[in-house]
C-alpha positions as CSV (number, residue, x, y, z in Angstrom):
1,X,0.0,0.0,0.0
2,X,3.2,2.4,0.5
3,X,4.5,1.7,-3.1
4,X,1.2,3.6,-5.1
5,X,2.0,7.1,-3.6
6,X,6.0,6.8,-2.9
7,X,8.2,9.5,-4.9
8,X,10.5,6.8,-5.5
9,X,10.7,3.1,-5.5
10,X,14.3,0.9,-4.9
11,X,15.0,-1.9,-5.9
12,X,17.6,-3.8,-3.1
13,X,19.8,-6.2,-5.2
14,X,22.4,-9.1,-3.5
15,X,25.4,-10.0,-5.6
16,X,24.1,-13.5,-4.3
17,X,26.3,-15.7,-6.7
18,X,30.2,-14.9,-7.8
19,X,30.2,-15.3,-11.6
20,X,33.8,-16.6,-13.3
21,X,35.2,-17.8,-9.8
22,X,35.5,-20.4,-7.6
23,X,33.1,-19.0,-5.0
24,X,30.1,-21.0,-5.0
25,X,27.8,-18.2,-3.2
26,X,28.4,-15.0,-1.4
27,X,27.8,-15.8,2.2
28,X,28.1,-12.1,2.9
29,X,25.5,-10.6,0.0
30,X,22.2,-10.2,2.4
31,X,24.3,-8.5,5.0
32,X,25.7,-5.8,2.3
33,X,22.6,-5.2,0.7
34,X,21.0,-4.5,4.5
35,X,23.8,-2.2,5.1
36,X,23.2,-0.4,2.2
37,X,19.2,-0.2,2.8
38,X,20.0,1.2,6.6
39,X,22.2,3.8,5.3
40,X,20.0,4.8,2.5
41,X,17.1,4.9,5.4
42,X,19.0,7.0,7.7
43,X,20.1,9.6,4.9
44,X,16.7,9.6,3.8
45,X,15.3,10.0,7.2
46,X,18.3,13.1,8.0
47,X,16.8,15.0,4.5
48,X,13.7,14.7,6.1
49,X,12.2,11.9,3.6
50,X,10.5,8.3,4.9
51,X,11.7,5.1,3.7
52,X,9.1,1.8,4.4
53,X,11.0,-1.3,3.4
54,X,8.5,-4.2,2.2
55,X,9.0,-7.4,0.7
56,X,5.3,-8.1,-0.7
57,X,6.3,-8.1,-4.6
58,X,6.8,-10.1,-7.3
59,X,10.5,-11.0,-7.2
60,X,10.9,-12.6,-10.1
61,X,8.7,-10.0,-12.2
62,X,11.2,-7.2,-11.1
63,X,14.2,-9.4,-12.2
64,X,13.0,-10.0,-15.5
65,X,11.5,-6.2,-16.5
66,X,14.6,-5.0,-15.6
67,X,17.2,-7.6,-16.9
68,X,18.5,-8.5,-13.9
69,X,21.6,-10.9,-14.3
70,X,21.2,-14.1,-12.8
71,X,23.6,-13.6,-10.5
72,X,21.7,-10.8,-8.5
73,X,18.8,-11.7,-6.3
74,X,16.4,-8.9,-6.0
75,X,15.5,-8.9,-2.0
76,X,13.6,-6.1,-1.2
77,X,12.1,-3.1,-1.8
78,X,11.9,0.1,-0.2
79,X,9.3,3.1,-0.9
80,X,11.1,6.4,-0.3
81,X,8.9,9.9,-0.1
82,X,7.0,11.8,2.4
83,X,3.6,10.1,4.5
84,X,0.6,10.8,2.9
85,X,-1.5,13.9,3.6
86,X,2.4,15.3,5.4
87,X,4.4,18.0,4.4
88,X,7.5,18.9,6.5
89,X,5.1,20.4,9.1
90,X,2.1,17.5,8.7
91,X,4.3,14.2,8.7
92,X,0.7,12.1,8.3
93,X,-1.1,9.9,10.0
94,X,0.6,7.0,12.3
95,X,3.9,8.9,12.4
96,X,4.6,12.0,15.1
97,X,7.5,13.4,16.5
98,X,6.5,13.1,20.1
99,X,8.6,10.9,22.1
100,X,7.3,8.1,25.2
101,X,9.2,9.6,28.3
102,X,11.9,7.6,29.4
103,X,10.4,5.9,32.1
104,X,7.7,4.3,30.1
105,X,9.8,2.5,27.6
106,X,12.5,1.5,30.4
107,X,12.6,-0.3,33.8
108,X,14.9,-1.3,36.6
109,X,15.3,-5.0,37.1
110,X,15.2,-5.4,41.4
111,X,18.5,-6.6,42.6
């Protein structure tokens, strides 16, 4: 429901599988491309911009409208733009800036 109304759709790719070498699989692919999406998020989020990362697609439709090699594995998506019905004042429903106090989301454990 995000993707309709994002300014920007992104699609997260793995180098999954090492052509022309002896490396059967990259065992380190999903934990660069989830790097590179929490970066992405986080710059997005400092230029004042929501990201919603989602995985409800059709992987294998993405793969083949844009020629993706075989060796890439499309993984996720993520919908970049601002909430509906917010501007930089109105961020939209569900989302505020107001924070729980700390002693609401914390507790002391008895010793």
């Amino acid at each position: 429901m995000w993707a309709p109304g994002a300014s920007l759709l992104v699609a997260n790719l793995a180098h999954r599988f090492v052509e022309d070498s002896d490396i059967e699989y990259s065992e380190f692919a999903h934990y660069d491309v989830g790097q590179a999406v929490a970066h992405m998020t986080f710059q997005a989020h400092s230029m004042g911009l929501f990201v919603h990362q989602f995985r409800a697609f059709d992987r294998e439709a993405v793969a083949l409208e844009f020629r993706i090699p075989e060796h890439w594995e499309v993984t996720t998506m993520a919908a970049i733009g601002m909430p509906l019905g917010g501007g930089r004042g109105d961020p939209g429903p569900g989302t505020s800036d107001e924070r729980y106090p700390l002693e609401e989301i914390t507790w002391e454990r008895a010793r």
